[in-house]
N, C-alpha and C positions, 0 to 999 in steps of 0.2 A: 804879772805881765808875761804872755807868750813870746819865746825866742823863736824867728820864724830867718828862717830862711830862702832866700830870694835872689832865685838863677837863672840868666839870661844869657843869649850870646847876641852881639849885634856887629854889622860891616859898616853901616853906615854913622852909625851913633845913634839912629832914632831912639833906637831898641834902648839901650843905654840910657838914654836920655829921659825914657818912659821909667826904668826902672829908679832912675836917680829920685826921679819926682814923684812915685808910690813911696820909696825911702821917708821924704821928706813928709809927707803926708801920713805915713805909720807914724809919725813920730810919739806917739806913747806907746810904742811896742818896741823890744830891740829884736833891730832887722839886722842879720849881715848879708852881703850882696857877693855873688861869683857871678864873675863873667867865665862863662863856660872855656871862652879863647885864650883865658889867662893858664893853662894849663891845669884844670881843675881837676881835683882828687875824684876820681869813677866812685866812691863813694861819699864824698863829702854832704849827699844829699840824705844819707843815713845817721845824721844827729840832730836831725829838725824832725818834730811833728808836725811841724804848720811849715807850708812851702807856697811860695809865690813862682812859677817859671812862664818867665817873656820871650815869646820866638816870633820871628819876620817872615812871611812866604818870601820864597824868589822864585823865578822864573814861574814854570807851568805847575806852581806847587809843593817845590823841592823847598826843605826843611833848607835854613843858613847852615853854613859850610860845619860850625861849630857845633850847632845844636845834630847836626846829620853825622858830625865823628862822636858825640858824644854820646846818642840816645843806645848805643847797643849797651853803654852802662847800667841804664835802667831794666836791666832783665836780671840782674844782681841784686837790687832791692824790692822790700817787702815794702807794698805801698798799704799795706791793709790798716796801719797804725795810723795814715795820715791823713789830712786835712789841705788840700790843694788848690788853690787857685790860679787859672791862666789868665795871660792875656797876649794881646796878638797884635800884630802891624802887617798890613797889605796895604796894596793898592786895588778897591773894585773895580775902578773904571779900565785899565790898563790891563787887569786880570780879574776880568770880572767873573771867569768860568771856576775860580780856584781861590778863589779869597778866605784868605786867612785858615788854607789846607793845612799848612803847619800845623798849627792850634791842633786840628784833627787828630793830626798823626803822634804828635804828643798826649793829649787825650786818650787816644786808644789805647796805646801804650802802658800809658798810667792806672786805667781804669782795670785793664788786664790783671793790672799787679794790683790792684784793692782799692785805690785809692779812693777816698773821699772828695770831689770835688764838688767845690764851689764858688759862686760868682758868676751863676749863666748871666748870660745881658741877651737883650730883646736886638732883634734886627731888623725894627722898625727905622727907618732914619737912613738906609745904607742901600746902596743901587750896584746891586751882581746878580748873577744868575744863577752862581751853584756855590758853593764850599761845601768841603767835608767837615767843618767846624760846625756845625749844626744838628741840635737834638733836639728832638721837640720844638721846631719852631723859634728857639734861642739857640744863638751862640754860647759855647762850652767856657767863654769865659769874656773877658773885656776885648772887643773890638774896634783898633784902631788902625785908621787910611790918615798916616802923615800928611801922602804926598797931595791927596784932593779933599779932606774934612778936619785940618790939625785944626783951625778954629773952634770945634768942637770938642778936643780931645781935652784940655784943662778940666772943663764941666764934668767929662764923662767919668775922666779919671776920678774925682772928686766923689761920684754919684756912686762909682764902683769900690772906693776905699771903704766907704758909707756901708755900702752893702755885704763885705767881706768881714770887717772889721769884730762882730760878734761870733765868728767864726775862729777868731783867735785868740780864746783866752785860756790862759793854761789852768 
């Protein structure tokens, strides 16, 4: 069983709340979970192979408060050993020019340093105009709009564990 490790920062609790219920949903893998806002070790992300990290856009694209003090830690780790999956919370409608840019800037970030990711999701189903979370056509990892498609987000979540989950075995 992979020990994966699964870091998120959240203001509102969605974010939180996404990562509780991937939690719950690994459950044949042991997951431990940092919230990045809990004061978390700059390199705590260095004794996982397998990583899960959940971030929220705010405003015109700006990374959360947490994930935006924490990310200059990531230029300290070597991501080339790992195996990485995202996922992400926006709003399209409200910010539809910038949906789910975090994910982006995390992505860039990570992929800089080696990283292995996986879990792109299709952006069929989702109404914005632009993100920087976009490669080829797919989002760089699980995208979730709380505020105007959480009806959809149990399913998606569900489809995305499905999809990640051979990705994590040690």
């Amino acid at each position: 069983m992979a020990k994966i490790g699964l870091f998120y920062a959240s203001s509102t609790g969605n974010t939180e709340d996404v990562a509780k219920t991937l939690k719950a949903k690994l459950d044949t893998h042991d997951v431990d979970m940092f919230n990045l806002g809990d004061d978390c070790d700059e390199k705590a992300m260095d004794d996982y192979t397998y990583l899960i990290l959940g971030a929220s856009t705010w405003g015109e694209g700006d990374l959360q408060d947490d994930w935006e003090d924490y990310l200059p830690n990531l230029d300290g780790i070597d991501f080339s050993d790992k195996t990485v999956a995202l996922f992400g919370l926006g709003d399209q409608e409200e910010y539809c020019d910038n949906f789910l840019d975090a994910l982006g800037t995390i992505y860039d970030k990570i992929t800089e340093k080696g990283a292995n990711v996986v879990g792109f999701w299709p952006t069929e189903g989702y109404e914005h105009d632009e993100s920087t979370a976009i490669r080829n056509d797919e989002f760089v990892g699980l995208a979730l709009d709380e505020d105007n498609q959480d009806d959809l987000s149990e399913e998606r979540i569900s489809e995305w564990v499905n999809q990640i989950t051979p990705y994590f075995v040690a």
